[in-house]
mmCIF file of the N, C-alpha and C atoms, coordinates in Angstrom:
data_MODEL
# 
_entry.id   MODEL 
# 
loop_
_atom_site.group_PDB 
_atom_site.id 
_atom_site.type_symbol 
_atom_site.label_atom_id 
_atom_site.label_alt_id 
_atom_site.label_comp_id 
_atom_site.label_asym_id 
_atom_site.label_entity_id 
_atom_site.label_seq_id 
_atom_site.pdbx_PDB_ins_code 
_atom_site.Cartn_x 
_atom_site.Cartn_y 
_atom_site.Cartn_z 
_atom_site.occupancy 
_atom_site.B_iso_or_equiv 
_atom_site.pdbx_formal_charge 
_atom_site.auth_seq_id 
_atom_site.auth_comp_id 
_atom_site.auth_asym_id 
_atom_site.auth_atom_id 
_atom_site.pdbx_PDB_model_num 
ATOM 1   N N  . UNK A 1 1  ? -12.959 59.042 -55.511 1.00 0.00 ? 1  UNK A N  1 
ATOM 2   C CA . UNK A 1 1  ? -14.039 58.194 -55.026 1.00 0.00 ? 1  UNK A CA 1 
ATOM 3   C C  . UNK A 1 1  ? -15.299 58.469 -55.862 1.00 0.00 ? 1  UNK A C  1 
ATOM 4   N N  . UNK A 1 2  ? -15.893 57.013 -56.483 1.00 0.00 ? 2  UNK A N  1 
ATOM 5   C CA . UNK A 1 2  ? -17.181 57.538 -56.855 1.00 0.00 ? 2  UNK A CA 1 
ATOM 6   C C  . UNK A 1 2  ? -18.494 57.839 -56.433 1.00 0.00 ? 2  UNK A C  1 
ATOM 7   N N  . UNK A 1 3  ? -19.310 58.729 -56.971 1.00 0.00 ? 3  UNK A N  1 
ATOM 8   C CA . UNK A 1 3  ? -20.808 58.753 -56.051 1.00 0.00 ? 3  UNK A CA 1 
ATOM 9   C C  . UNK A 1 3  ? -21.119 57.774 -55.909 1.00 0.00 ? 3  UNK A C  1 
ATOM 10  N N  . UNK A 1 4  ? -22.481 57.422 -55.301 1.00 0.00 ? 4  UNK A N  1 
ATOM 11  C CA . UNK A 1 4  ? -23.027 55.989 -55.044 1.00 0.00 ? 4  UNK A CA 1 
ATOM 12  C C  . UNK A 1 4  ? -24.203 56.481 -55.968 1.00 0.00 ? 4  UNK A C  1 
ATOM 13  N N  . UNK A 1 5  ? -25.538 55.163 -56.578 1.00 0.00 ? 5  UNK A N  1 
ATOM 14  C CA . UNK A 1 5  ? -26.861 55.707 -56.753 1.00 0.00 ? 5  UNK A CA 1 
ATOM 15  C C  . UNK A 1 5  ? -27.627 55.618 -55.123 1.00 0.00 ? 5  UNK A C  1 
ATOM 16  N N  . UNK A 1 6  ? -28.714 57.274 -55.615 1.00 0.00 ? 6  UNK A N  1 
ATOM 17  C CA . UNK A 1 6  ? -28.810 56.912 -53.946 1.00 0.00 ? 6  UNK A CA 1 
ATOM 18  C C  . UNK A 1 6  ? -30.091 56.257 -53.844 1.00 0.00 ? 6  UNK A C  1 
ATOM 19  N N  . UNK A 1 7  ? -30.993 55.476 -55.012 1.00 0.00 ? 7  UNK A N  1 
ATOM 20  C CA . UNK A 1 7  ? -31.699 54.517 -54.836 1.00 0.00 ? 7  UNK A CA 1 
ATOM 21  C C  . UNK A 1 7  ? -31.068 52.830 -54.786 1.00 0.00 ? 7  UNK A C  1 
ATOM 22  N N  . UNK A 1 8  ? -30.148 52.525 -54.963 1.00 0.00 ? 8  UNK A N  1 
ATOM 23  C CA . UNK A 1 8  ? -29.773 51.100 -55.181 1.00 0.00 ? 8  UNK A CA 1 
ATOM 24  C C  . UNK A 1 8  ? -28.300 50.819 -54.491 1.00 0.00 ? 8  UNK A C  1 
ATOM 25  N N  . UNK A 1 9  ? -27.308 51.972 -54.442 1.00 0.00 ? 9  UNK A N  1 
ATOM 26  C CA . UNK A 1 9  ? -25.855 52.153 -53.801 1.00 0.00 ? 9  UNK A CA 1 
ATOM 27  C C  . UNK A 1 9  ? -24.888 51.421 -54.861 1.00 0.00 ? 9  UNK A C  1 
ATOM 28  N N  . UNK A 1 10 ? -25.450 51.629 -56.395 1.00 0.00 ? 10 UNK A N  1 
ATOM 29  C CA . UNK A 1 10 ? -24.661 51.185 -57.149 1.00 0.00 ? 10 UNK A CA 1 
ATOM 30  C C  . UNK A 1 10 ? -23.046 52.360 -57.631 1.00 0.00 ? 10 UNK A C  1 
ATOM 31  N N  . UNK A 1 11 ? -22.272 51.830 -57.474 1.00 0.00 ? 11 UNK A N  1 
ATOM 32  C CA . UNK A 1 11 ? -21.046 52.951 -57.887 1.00 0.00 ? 11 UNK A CA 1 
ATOM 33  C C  . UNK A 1 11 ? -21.386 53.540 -59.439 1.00 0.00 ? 11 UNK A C  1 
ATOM 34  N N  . UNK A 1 12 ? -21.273 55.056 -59.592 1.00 0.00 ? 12 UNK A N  1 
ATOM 35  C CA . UNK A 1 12 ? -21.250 55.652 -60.240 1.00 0.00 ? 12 UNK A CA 1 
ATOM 36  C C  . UNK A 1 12 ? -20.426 56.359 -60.655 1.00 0.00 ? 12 UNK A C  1 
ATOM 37  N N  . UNK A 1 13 ? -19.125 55.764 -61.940 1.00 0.00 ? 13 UNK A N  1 
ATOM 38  C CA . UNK A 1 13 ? -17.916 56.051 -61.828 1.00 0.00 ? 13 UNK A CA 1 
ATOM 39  C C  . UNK A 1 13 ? -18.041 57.236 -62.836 1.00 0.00 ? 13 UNK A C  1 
ATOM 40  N N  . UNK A 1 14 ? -18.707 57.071 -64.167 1.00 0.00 ? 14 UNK A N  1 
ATOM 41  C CA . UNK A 1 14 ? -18.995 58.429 -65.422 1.00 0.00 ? 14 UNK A CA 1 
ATOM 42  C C  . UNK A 1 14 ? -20.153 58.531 -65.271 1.00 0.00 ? 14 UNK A C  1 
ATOM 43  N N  . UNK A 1 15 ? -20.321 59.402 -66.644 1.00 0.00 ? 15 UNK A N  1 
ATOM 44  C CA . UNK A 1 15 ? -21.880 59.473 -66.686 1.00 0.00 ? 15 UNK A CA 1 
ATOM 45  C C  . UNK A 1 15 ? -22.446 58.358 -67.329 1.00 0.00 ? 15 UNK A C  1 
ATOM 46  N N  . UNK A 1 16 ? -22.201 57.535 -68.015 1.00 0.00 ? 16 UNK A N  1 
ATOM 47  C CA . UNK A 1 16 ? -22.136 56.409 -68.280 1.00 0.00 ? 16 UNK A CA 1 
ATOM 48  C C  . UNK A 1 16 ? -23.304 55.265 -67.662 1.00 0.00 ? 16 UNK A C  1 
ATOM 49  N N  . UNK A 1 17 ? -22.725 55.436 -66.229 1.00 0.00 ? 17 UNK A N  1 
ATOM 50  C CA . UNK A 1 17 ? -23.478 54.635 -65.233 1.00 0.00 ? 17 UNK A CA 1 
ATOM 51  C C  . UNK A 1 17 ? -24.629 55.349 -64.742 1.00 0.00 ? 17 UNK A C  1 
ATOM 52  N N  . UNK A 1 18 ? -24.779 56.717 -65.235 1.00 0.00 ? 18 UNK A N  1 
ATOM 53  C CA . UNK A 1 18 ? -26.335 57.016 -64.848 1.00 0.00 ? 18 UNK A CA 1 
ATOM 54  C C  . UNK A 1 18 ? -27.414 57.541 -65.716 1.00 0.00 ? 18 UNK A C  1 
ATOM 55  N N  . UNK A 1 19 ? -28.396 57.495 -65.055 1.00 0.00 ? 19 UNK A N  1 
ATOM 56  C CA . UNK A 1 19 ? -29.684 57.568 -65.672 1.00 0.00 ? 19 UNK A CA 1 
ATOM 57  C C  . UNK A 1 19 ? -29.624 58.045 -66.807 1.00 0.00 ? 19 UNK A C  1 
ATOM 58  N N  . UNK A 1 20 ? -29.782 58.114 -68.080 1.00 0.00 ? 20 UNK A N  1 
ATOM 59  C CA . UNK A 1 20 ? -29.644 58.527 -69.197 1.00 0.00 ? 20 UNK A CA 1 
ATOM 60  C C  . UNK A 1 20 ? -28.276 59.406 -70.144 1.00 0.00 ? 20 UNK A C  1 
ATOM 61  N N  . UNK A 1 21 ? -27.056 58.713 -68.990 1.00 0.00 ? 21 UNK A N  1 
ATOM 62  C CA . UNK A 1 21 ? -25.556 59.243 -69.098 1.00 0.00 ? 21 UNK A CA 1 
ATOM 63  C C  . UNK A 1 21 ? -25.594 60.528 -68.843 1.00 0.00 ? 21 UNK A C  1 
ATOM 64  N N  . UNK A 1 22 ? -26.509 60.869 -68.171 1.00 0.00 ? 22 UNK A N  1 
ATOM 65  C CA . UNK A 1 22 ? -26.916 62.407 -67.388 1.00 0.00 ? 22 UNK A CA 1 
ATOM 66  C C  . UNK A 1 22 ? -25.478 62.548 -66.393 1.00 0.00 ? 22 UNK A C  1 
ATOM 67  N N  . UNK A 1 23 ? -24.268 63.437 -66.834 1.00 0.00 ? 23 UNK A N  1 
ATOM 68  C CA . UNK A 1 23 ? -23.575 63.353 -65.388 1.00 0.00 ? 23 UNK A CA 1 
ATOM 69  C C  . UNK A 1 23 ? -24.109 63.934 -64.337 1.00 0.00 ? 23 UNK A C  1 
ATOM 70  N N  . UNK A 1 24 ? -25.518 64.816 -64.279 1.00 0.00 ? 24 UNK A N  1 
ATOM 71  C CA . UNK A 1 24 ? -26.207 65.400 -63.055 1.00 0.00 ? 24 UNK A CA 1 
ATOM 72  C C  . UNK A 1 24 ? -27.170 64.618 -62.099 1.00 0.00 ? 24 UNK A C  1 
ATOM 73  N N  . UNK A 1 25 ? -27.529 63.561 -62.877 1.00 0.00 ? 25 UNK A N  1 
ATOM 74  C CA . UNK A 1 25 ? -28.407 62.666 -62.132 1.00 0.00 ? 25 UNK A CA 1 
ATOM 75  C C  . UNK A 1 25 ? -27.400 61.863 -61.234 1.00 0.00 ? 25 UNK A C  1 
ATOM 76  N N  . UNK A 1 26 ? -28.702 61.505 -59.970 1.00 0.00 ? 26 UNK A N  1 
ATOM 77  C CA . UNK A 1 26 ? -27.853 60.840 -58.902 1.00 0.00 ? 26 UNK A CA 1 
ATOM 78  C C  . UNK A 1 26 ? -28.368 59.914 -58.855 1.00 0.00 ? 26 UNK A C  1 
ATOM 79  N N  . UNK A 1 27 ? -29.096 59.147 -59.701 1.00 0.00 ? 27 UNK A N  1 
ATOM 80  C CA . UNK A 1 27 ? -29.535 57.657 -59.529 1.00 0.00 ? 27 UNK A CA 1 
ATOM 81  C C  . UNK A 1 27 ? -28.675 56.884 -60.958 1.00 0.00 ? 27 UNK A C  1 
ATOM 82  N N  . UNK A 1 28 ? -28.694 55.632 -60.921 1.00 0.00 ? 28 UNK A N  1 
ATOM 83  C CA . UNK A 1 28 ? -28.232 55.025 -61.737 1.00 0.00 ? 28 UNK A CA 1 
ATOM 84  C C  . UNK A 1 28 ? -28.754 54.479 -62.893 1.00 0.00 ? 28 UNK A C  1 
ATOM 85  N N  . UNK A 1 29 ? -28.113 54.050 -64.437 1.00 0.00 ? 29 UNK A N  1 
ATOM 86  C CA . UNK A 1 29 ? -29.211 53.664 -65.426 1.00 0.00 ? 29 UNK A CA 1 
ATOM 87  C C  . UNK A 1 29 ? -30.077 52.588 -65.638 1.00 0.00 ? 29 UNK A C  1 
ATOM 88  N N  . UNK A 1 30 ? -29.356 51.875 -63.797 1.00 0.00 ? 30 UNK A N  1 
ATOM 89  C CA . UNK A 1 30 ? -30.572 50.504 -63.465 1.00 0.00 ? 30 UNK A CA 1 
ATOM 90  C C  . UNK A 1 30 ? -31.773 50.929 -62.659 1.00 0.00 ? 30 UNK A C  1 
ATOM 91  N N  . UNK A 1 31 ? -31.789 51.999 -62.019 1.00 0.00 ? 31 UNK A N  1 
ATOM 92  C CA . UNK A 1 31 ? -32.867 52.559 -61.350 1.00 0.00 ? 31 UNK A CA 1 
ATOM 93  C C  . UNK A 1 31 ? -33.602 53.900 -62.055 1.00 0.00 ? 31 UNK A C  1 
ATOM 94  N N  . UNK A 1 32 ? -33.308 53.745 -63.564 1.00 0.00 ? 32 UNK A N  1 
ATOM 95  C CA . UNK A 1 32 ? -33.804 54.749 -64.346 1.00 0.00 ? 32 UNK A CA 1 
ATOM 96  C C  . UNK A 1 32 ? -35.362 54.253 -65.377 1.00 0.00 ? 32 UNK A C  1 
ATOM 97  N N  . UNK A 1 33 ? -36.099 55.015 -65.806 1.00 0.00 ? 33 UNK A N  1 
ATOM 98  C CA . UNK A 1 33 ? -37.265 54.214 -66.532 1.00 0.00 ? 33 UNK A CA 1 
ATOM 99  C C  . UNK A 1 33 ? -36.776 54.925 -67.872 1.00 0.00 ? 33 UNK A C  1 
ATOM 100 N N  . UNK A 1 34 ? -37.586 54.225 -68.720 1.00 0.00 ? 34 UNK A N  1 
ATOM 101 C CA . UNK A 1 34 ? -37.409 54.320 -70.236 1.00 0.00 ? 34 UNK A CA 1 
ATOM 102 C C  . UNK A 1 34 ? -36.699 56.123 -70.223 1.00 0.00 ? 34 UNK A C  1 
ATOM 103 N N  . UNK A 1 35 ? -37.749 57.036 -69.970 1.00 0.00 ? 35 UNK A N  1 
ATOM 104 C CA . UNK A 1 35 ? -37.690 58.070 -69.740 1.00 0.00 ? 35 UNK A CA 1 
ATOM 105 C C  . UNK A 1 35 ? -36.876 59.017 -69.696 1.00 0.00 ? 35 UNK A C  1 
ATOM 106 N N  . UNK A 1 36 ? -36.357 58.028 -68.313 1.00 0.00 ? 36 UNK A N  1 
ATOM 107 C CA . UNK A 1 36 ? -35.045 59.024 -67.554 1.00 0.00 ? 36 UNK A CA 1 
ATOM 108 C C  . UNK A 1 36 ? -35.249 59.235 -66.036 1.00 0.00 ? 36 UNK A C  1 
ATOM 109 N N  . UNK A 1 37 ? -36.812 59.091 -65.376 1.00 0.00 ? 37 UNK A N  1 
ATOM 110 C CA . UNK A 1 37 ? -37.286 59.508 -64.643 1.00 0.00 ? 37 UNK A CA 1 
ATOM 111 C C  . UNK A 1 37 ? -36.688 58.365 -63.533 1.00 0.00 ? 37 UNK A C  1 
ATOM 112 N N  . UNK A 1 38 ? -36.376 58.303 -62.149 1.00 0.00 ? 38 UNK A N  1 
ATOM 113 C CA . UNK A 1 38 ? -36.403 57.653 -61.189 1.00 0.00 ? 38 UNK A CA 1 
ATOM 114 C C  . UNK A 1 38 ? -37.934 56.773 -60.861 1.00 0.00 ? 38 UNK A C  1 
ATOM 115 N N  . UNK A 1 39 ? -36.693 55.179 -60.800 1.00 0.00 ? 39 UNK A N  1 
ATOM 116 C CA . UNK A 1 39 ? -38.773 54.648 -60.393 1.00 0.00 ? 39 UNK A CA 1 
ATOM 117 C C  . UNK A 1 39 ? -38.741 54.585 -59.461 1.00 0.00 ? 39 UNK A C  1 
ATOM 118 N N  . UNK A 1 40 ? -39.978 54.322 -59.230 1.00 0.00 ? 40 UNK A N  1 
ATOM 119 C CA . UNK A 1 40 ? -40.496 54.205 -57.969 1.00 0.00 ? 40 UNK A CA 1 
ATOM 120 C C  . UNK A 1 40 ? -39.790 53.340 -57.029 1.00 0.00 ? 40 UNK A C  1 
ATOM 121 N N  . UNK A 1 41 ? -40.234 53.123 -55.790 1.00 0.00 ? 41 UNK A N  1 
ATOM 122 C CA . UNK A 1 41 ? -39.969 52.077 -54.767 1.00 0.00 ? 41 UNK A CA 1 
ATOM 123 C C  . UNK A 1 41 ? -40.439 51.094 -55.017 1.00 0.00 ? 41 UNK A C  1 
ATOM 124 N N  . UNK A 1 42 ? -41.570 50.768 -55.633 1.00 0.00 ? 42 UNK A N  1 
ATOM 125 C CA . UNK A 1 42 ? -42.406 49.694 -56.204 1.00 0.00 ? 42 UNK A CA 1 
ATOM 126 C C  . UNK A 1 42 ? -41.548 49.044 -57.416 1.00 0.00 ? 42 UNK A C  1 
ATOM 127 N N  . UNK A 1 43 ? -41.140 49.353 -57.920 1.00 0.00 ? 43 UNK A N  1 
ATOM 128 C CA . UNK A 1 43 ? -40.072 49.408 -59.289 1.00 0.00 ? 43 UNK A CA 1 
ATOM 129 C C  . UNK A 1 43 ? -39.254 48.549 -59.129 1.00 0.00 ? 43 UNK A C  1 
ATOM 130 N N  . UNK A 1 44 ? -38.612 49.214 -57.978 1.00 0.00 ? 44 UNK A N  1 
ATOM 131 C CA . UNK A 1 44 ? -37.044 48.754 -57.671 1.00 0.00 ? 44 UNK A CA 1 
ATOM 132 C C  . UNK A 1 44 ? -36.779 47.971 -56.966 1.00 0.00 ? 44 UNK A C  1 
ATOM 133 N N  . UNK A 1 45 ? -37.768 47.694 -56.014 1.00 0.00 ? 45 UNK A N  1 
ATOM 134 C CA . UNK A 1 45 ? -37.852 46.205 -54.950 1.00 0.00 ? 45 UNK A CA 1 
ATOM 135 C C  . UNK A 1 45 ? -38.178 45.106 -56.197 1.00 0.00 ? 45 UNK A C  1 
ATOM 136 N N  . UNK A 1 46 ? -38.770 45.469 -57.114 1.00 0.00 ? 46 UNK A N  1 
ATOM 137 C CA . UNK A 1 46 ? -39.276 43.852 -58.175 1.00 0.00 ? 46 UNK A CA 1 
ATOM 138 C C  . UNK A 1 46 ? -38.120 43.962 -58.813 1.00 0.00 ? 46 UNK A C  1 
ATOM 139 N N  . UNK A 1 47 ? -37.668 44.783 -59.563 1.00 0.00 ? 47 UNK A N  1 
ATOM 140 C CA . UNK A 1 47 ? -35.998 44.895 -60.403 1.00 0.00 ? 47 UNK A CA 1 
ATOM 141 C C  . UNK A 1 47 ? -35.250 44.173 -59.310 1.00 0.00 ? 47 UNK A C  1 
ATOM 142 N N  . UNK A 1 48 ? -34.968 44.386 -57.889 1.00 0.00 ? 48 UNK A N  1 
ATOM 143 C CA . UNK A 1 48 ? -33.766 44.120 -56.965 1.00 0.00 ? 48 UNK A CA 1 
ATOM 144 C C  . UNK A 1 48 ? -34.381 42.526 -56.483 1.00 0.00 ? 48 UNK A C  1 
ATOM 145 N N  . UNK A 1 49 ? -35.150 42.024 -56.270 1.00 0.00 ? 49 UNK A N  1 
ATOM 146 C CA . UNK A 1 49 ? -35.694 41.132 -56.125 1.00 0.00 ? 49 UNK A CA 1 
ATOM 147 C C  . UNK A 1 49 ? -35.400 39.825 -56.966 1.00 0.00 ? 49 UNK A C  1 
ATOM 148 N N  . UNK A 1 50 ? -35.942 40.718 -58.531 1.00 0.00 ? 50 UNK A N  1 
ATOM 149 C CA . UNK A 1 50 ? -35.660 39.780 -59.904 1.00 0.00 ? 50 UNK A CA 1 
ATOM 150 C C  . UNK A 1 50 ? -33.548 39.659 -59.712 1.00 0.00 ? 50 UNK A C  1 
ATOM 151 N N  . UNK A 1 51 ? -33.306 40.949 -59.746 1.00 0.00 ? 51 UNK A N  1 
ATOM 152 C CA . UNK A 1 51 ? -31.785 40.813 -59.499 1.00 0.00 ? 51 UNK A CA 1 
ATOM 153 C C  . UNK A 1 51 ? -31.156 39.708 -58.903 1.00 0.00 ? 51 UNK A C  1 
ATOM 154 N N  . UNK A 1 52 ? -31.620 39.891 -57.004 1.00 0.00 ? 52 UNK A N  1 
ATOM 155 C CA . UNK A 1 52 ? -30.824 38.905 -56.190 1.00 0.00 ? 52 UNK A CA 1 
ATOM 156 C C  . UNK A 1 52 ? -31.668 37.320 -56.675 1.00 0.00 ? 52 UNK A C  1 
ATOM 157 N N  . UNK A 1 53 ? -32.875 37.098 -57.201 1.00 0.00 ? 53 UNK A N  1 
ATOM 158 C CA . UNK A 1 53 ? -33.320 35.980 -57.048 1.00 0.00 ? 53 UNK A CA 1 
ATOM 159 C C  . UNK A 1 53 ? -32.336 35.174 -58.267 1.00 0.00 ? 53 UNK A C  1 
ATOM 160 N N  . UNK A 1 54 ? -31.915 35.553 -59.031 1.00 0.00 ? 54 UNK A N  1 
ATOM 161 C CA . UNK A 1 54 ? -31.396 35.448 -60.524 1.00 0.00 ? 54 UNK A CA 1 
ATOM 162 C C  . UNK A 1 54 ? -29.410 35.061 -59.994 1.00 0.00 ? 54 UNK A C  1 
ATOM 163 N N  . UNK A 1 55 ? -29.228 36.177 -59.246 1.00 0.00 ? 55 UNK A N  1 
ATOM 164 C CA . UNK A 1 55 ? -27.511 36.347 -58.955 1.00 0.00 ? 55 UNK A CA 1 
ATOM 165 C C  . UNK A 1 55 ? -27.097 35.516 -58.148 1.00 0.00 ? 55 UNK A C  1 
ATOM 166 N N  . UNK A 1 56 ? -28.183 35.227 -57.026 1.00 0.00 ? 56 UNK A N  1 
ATOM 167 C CA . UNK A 1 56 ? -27.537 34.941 -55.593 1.00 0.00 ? 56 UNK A CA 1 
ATOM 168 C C  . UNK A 1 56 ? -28.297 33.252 -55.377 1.00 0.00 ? 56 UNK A C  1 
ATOM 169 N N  . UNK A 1 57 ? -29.525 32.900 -56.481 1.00 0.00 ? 57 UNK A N  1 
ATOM 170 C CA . UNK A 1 57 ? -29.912 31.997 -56.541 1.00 0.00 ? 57 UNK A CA 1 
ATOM 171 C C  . UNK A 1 57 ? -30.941 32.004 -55.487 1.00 0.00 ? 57 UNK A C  1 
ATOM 172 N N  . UNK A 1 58 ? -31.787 32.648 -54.608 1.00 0.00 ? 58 UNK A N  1 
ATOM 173 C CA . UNK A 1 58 ? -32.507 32.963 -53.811 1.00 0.00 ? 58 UNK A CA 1 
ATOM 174 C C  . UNK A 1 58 ? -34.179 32.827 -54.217 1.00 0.00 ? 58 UNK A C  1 
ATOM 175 N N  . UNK A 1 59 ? -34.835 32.131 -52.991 1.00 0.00 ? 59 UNK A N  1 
ATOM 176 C CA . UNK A 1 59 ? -36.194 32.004 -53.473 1.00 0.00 ? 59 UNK A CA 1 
ATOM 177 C C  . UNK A 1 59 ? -36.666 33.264 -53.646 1.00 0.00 ? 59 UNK A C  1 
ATOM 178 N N  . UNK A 1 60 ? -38.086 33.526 -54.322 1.00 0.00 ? 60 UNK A N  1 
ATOM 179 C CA . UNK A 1 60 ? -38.557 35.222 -54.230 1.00 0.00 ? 60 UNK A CA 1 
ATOM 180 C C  . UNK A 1 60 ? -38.645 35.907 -52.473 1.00 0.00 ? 60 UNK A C  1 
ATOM 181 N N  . UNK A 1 61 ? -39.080 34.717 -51.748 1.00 0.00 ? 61 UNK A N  1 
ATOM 182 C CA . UNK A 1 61 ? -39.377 35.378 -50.725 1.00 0.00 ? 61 UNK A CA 1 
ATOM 183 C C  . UNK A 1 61 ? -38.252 36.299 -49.724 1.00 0.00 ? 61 UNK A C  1 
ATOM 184 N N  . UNK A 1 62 ? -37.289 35.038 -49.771 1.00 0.00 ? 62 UNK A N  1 
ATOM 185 C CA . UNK A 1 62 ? -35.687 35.539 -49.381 1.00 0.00 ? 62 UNK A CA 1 
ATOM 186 C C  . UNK A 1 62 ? -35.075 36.492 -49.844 1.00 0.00 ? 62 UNK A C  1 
ATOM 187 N N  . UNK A 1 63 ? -35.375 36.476 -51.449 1.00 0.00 ? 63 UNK A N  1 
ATOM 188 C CA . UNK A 1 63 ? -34.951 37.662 -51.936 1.00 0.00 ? 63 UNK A CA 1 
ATOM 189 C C  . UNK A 1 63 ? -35.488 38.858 -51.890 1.00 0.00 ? 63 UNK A C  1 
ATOM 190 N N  . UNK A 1 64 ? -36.690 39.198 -51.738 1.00 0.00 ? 64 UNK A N  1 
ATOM 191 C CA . UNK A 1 64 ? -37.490 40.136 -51.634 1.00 0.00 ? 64 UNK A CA 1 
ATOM 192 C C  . UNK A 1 64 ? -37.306 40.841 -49.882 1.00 0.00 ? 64 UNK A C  1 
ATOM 193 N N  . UNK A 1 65 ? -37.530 39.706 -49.158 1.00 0.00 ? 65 UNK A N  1 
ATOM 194 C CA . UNK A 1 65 ? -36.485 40.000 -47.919 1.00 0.00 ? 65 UNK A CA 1 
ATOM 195 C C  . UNK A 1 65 ? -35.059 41.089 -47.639 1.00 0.00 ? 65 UNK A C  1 
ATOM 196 N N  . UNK A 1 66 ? -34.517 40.243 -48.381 1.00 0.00 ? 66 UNK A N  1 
ATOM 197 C CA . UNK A 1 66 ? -32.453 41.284 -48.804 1.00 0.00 ? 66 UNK A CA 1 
ATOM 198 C C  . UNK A 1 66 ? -33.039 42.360 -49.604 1.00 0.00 ? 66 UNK A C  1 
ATOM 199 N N  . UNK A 1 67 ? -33.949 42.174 -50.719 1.00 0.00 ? 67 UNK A N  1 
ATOM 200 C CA . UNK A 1 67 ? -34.102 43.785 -51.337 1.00 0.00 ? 67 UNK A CA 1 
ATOM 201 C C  . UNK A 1 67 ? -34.594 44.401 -50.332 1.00 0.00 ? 67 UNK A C  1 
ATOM 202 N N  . UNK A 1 68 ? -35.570 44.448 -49.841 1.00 0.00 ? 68 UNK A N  1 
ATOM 203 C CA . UNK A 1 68 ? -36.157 45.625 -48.886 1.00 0.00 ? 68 UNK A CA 1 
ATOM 204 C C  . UNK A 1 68 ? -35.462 45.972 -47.618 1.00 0.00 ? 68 UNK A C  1 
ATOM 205 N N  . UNK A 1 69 ? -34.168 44.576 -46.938 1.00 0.00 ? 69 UNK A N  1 
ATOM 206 C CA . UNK A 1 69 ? -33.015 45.062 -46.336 1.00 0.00 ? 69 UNK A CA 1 
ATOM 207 C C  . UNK A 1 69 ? -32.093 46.386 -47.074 1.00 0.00 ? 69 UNK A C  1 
ATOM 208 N N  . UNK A 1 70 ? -31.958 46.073 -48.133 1.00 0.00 ? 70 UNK A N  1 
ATOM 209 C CA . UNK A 1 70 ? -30.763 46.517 -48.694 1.00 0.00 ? 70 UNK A CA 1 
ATOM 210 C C  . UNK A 1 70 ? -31.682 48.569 -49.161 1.00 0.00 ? 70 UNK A C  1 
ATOM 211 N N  . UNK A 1 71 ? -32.659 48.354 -49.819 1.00 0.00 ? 71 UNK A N  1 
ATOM 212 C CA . UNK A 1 71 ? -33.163 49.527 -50.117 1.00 0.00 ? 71 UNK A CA 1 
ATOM 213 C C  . UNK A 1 71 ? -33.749 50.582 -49.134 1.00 0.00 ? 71 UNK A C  1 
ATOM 214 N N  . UNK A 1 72 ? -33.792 49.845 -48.095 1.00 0.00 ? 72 UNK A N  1 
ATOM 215 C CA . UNK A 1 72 ? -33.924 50.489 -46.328 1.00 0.00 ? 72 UNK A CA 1 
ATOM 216 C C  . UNK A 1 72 ? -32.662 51.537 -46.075 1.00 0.00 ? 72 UNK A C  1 
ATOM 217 N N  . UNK A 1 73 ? -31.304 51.014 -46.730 1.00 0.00 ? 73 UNK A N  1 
ATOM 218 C CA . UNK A 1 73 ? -30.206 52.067 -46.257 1.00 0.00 ? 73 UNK A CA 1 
ATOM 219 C C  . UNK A 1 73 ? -29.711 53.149 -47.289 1.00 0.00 ? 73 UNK A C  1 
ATOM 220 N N  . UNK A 1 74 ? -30.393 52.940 -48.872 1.00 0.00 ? 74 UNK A N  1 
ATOM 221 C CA . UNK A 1 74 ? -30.588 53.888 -49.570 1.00 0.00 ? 74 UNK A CA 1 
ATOM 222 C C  . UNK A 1 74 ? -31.085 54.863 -49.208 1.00 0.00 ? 74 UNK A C  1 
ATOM 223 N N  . UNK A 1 75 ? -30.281 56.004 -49.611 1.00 0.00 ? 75 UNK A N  1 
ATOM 224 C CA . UNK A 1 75 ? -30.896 58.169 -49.311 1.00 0.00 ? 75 UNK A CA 1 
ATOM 225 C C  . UNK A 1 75 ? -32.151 57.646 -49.656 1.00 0.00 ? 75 UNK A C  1 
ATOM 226 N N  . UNK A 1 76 ? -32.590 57.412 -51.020 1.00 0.00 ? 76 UNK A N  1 
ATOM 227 C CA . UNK A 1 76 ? -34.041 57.661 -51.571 1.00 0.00 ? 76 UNK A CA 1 
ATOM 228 C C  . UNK A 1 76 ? -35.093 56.976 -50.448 1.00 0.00 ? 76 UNK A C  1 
ATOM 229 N N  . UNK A 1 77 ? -34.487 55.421 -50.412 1.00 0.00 ? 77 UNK A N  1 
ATOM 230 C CA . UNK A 1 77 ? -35.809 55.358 -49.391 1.00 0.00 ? 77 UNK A CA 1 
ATOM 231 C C  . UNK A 1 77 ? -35.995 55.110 -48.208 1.00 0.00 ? 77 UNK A C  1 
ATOM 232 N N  . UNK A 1 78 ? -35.029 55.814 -47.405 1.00 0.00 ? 78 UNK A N  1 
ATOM 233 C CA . UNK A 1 78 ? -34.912 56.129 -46.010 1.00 0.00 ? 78 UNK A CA 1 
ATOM 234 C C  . UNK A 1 78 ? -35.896 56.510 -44.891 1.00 0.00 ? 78 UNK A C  1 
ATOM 235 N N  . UNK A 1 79 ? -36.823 57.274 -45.721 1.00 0.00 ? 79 UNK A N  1 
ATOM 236 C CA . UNK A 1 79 ? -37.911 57.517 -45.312 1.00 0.00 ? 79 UNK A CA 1 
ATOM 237 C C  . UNK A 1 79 ? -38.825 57.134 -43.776 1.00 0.00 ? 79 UNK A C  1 
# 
């Protein structure tokens, strides 16, 4: 079974799929910045937003809606 990222719940099958093919990092290389560093929450709702509005064909508002559903059950921002 693979890890999940625990900002986005994307499957993380190698290192491949994460943050800078780091096999120690637990976020993924879509929730990674130039860097390497984890972005923010601010980051990743406009990335997941731009995502579903683009994939799922969704206005911004709707989509921005499902991102902040969906990033609510992520470890990172559980909060």
């Amino acid at each position: 079974m693979s890890e999940r990222c625990i900002a986005c719940g994307m499957p993380m099958e190698s290192a491949a799929d994460r943050a800078g093919g780091d096999p120690h990092k637990v976020y993924c290389l879509h929730c990674a910045r130039p860097d390497g560093t984890m972005q923010s929450y601010e980051e990743k709702l406009e990335s997941m937003t731009r995502f579903i509005m683009k994939s799922e064909g969704r206005n911004e508002e709707r989509a921005r809606k499902k991102a902040i559903d969906w990033l609510a059950r992520q470890p990172a921002w559980r909060k």
